[in-house]
Structures are given as structure tokens and as C-alpha cells.
GUDO-93400 format. One line per 8 residues: number of its first residue (from 1); for each residue x, y, z of N, C-alpha, C, CB. Coordinates in pm, 1 decimal, padded with zeros to 6 digits. Glycine has a CB too. Layout:
<atoms>
NUM> X/Y/Z/X/Y/Z/X/Y/Z/X/Y/Z; ...
</atoms>
This chain:
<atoms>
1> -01102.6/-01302.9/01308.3/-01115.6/-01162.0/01275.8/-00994.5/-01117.4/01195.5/-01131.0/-01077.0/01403.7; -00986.3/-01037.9/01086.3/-00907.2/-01027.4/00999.5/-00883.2/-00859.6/01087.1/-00965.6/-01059.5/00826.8; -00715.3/-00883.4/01051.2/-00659.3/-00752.3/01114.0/-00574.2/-00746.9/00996.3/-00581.6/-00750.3/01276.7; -00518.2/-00610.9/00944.0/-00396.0/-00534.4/00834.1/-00292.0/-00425.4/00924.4/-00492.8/-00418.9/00691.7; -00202.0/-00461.6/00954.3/-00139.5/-00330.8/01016.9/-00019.5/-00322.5/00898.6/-00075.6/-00347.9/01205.0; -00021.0/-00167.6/00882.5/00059.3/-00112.2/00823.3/00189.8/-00075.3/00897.2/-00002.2/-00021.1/00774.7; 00281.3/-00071.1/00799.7/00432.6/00008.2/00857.8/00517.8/00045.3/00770.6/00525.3/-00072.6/00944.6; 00591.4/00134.6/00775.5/00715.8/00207.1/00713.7/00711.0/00321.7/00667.5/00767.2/00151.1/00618.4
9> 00583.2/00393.1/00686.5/00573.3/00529.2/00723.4/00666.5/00608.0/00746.2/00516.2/00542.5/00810.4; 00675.0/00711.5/00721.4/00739.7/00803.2/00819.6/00811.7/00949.6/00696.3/00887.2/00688.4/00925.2; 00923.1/01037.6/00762.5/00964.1/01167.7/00692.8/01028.1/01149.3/00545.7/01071.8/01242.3/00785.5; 01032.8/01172.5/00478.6/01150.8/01174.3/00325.7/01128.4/01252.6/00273.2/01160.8/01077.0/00213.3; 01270.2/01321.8/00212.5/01325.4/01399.3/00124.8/01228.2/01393.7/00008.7/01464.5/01359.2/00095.6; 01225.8/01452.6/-00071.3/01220.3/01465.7/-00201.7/01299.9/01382.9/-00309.9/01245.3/01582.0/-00213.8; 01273.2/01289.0/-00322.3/01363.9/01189.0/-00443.2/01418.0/01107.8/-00378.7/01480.9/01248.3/-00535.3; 01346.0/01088.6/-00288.8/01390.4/00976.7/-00151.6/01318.0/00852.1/-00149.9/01356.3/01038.7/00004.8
17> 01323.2/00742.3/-00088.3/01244.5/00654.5/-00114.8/01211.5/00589.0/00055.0/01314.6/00557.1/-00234.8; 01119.5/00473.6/00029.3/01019.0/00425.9/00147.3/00963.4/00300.6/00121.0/00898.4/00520.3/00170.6; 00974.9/00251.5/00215.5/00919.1/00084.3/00196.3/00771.5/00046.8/00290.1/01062.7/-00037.4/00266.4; 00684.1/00055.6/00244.5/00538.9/00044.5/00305.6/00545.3/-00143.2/00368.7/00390.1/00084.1/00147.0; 00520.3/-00146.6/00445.6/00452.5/-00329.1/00465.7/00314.9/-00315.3/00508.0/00534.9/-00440.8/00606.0; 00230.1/-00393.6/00492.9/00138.5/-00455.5/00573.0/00091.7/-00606.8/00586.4/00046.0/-00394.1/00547.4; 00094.6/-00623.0/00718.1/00062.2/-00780.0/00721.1/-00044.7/-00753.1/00814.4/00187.5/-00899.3/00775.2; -00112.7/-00874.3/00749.5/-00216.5/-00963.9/00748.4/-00262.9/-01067.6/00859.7/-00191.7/-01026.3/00649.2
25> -00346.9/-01106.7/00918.6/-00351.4/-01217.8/01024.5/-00539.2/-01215.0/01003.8/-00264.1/-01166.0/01217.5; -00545.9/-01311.9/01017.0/-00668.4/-01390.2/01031.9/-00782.5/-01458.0/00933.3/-00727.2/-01317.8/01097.2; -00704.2/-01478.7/00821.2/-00746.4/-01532.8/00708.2/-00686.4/-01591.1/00599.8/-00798.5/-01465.8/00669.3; -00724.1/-01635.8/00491.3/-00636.0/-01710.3/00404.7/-00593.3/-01576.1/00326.3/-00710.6/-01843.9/00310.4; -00424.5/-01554.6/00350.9/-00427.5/-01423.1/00291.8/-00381.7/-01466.1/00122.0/-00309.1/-01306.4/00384.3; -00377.5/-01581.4/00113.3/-00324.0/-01600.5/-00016.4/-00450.8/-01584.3/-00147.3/-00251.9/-01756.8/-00010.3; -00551.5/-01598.5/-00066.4/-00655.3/-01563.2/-00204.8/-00750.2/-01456.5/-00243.9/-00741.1/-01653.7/-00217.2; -00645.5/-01340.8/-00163.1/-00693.3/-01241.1/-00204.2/-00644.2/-01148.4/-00233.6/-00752.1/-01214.8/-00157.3
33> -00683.7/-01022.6/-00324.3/-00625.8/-00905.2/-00397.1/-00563.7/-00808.2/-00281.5/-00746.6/-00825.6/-00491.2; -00471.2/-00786.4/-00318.2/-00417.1/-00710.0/-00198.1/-00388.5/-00549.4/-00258.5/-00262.5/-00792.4/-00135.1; -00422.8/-00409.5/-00232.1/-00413.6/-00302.6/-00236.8/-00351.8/-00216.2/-00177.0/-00481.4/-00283.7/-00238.0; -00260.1/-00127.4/-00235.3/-00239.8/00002.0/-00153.2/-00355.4/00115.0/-00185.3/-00087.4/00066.0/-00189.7; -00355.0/00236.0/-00183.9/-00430.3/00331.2/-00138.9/-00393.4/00442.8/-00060.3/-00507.2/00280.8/-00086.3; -00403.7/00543.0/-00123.7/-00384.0/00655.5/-00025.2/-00462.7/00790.4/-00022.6/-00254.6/00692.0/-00037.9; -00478.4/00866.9/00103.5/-00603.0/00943.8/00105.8/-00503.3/01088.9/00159.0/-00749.5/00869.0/00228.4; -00477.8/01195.0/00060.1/-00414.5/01345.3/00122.2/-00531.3/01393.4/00152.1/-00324.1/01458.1/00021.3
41> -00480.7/01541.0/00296.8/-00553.8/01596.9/00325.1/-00686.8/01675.2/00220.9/-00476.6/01652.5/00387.5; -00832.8/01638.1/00268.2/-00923.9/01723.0/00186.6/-00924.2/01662.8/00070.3/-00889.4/01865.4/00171.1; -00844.5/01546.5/00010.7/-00866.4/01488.8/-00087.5/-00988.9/01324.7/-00069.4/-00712.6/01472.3/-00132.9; -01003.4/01268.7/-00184.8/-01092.7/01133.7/-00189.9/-00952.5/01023.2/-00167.6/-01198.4/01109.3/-00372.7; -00994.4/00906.7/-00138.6/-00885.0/00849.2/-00126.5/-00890.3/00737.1/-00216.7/-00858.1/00820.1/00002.4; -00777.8/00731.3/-00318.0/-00717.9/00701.2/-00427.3/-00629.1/00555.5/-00449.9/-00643.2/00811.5/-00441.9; -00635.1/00529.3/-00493.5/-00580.9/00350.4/-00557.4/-00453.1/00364.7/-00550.3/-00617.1/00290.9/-00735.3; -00383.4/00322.0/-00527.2/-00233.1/00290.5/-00585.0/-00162.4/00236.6/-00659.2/-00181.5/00260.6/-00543.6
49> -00200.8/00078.5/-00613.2/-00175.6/-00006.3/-00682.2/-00232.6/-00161.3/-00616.9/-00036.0/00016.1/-00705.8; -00212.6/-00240.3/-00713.3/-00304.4/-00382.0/-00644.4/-00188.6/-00472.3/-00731.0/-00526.8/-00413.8/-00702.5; -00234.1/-00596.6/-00597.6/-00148.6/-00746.5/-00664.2/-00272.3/-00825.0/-00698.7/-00032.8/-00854.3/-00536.1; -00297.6/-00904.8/-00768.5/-00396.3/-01025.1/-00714.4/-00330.8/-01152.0/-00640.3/-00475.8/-01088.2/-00842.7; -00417.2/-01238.9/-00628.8/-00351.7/-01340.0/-00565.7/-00254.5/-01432.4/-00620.7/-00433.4/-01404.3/-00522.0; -00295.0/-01422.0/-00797.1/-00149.6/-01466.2/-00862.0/-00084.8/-01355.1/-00893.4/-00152.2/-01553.7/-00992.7; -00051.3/-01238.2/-00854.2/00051.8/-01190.2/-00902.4/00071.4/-01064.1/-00966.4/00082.2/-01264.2/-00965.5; -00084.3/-01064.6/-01019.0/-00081.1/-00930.8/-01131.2/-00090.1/-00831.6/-01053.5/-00200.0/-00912.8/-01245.8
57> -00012.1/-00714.8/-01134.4/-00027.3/-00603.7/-01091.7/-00045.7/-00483.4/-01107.0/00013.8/-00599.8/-01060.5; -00092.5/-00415.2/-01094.7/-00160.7/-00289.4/-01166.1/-00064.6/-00166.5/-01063.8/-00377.6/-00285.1/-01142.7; -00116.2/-00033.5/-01134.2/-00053.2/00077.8/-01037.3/-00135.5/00178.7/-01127.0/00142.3/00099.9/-01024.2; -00126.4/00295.3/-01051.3/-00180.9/00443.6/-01075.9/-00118.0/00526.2/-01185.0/-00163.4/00526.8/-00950.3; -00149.9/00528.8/-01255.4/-00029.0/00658.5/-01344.9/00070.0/00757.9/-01311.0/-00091.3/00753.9/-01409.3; 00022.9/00829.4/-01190.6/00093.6/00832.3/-01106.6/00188.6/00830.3/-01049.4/00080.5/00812.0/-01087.3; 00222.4/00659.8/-01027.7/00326.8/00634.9/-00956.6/00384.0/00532.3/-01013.7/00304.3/00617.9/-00831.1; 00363.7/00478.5/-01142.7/00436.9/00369.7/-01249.1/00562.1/00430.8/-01299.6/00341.0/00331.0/-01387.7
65> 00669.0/00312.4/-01247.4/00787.6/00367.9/-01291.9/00827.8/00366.9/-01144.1/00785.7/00512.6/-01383.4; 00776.7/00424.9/-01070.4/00860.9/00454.3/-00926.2/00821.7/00383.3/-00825.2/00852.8/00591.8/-00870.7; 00679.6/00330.5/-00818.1/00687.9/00214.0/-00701.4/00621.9/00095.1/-00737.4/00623.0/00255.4/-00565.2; 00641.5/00004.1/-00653.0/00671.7/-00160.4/-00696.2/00578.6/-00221.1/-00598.9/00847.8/-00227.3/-00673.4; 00489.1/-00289.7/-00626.4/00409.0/-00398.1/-00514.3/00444.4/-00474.1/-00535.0/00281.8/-00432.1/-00497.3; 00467.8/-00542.7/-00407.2/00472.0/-00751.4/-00376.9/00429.0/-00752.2/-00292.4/00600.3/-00859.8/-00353.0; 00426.9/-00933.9/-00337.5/00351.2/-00976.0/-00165.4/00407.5/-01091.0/-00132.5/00170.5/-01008.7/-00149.9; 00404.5/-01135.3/-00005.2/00482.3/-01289.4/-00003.3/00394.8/-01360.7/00084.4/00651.7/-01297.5/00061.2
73> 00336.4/-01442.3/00042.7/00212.9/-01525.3/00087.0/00242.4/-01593.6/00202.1/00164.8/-01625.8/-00013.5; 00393.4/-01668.6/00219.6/00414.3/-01741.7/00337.5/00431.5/-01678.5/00432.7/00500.9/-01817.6/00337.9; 00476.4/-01507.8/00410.3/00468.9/-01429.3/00562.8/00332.4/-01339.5/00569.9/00615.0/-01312.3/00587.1; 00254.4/-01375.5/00478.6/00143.8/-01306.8/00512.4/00141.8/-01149.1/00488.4/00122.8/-01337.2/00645.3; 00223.9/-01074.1/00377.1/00237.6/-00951.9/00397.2/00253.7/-00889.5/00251.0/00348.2/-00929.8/00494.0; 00210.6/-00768.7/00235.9/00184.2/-00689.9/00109.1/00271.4/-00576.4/00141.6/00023.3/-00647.1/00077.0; 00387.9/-00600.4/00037.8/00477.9/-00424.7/00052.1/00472.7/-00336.2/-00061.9/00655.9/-00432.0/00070.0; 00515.9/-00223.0/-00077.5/00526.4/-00123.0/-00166.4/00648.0/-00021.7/-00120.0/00387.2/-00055.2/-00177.3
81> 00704.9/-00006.2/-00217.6/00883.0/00007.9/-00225.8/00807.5/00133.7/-00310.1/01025.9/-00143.0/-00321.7; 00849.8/00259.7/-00289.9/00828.7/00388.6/-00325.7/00932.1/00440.6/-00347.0/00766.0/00457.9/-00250.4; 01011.5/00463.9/-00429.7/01115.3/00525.5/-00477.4/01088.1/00682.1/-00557.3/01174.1/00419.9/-00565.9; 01177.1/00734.3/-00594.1/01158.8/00899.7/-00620.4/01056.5/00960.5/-00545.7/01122.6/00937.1/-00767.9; 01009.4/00982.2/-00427.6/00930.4/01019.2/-00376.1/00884.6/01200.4/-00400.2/00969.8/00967.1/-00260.2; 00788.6/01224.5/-00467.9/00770.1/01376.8/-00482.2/00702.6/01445.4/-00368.1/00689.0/01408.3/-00604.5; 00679.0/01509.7/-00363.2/00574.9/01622.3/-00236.5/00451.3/01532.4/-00261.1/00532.4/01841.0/-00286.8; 00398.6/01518.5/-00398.7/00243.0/01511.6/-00401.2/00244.0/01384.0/-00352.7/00157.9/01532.8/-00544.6
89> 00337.4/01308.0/-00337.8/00336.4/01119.9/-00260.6/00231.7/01164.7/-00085.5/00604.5/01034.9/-00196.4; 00280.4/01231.0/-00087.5/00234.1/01260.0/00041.3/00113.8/01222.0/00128.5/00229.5/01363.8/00036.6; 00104.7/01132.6/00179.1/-00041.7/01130.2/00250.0/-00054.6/01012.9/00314.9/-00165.6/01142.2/00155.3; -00154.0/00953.2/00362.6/-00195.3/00835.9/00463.3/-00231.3/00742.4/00372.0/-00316.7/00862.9/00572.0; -00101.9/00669.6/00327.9/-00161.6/00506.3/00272.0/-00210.1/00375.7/00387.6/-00016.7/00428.1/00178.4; -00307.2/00316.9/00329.5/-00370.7/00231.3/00359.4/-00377.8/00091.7/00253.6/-00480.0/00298.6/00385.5; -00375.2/00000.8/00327.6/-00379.3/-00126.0/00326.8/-00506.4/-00214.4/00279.5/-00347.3/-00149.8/00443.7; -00503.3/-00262.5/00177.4/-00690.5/-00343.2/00185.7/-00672.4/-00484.4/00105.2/-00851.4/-00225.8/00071.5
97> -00753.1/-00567.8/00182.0/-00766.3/-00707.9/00096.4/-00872.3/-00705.0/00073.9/-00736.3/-00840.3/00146.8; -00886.3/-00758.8/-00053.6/-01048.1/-00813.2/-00061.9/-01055.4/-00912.1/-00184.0/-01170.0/-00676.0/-00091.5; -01180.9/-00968.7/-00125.3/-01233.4/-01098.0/-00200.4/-01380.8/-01097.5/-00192.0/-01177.5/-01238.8/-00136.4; -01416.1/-01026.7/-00325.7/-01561.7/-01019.1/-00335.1/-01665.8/-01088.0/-00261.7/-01587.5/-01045.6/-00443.2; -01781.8/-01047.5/-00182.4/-01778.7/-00947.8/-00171.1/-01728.8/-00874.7/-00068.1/-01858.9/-00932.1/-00192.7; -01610.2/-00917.7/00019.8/-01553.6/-00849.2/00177.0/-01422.8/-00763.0/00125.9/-01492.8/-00993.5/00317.8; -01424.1/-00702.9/00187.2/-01300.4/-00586.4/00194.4/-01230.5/-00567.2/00357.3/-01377.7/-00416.0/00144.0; -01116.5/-00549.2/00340.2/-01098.7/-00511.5/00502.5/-00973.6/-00436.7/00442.1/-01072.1/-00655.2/00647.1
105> -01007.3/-00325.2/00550.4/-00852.5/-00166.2/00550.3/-00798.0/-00205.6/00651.0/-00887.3/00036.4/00581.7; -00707.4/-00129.6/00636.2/-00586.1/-00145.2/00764.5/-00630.4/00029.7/00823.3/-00357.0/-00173.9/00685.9; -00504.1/00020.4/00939.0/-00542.5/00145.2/00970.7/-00461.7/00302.5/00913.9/-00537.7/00128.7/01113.5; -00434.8/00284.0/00835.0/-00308.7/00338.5/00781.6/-00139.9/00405.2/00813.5/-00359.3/00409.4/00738.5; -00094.7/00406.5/00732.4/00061.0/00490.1/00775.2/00057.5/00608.7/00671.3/00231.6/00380.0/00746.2; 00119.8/00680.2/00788.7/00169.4/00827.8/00719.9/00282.1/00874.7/00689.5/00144.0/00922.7/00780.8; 00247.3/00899.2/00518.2/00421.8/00918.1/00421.3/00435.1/01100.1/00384.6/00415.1/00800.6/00202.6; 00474.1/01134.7/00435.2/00547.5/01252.8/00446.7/00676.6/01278.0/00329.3/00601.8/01247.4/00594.8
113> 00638.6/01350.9/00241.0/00760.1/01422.0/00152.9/00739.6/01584.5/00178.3/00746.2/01382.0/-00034.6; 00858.0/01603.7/00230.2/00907.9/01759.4/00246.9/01064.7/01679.6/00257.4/00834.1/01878.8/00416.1; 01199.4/01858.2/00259.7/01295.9/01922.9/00234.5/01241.8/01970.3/00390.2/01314.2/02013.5/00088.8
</atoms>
């Protein structure tokens, strides 16, 4: 059974930064696309950014320039390093692998920007 738990959640400043992890357990996590994602209140929930399994990486307009995905295959885990953090960062990112056609979310963490 494939499980994602997220971590590194939590309060920041405004122009502050945050380090997301999520790891992985119960599958070959190396051959698959790994995603962030995040869903604000009353909003749809939105892409972030993705690795694939070699490497590439994409991000949101958004947030290019200020945060960074990796992943490190031998510990099984997908991070995102969020730097300048604005108000609108704000919301419940989530975690997802997938390898056509399966997907699996994590359960998410909550990133908070306020002063």
C-alpha cells in the first residue's frame, strides 16, 4: 500500500522561507513523477511544481524563481524549499506520485504566511 506523508508545514513571515518533505513508502518510488500542489481556502487546488523520475522539472509561474523541487530516490522523498514566501503562498500543499494510470496524494501540510 503506497503511503506520502508530508512535513515542514507550519507559520512564516512574509519573505520568509520553508522546506516541505514528503516521503514515500510502499512502492518503487524511483519511477515516478513526483508533485507538489496546493489547495487555499474556497479555491481549486493548483500544481506547483513536478520532478519526473529523471529529474525534470517544471513549476507554476507563480512560484519560479522562489521555490526549488528535488527528490532523492535512495531516501525515498520529494522536497520543496520555498523561499520569499508571500501571503498568497498560503495554503494546504499536498504531495502526489504518479505513474499513469495511478496517482496517490498525501495528506497534506499547512503553510501559513502572515506578519
Amino acid at each position: 500500500q503506497v503511503q506520502l506523508v508530508e512535513s515542514g508545514g507550519g507559520l512564516v513571515q512574509p519573505g520568509g522561507s520553508l522546506r516541505l518533505s514528503c516521503a514515500a513508502s510502499g512502492s518503487i518510488f524511483s519511477i515516478y513523477t513526483m508533485a507538489w500542489y496546493r489547495q487555499a481556502p474556497g479555491k481549486q487546488r493548483d500544481l506547483v511544481a513536478t520532478i519526473s523520475s529523471g529529474g525534470i522539472t517544471n513549476y507554476a509561474d507563480s512560484v519560479k524563481g522562489r521555490f526549488t523541487i528535488s527528490r532523492d530516490n535512495a531516501k525515498n522523498t520529494v522536497s520543496l524549499q520555498m523561499n520569499s514566501l508571500k501571503p498568497e503562498d498560503a495554503a494546504v500543499y499536498y504531495c502526489k506520485m504518479t505513474r499513469p494510470p495511478v496517482a496517490y496524494w498525501g495528506q497534506g501540510t499547512q503553510v501559513t504566511v502572515s506578519s
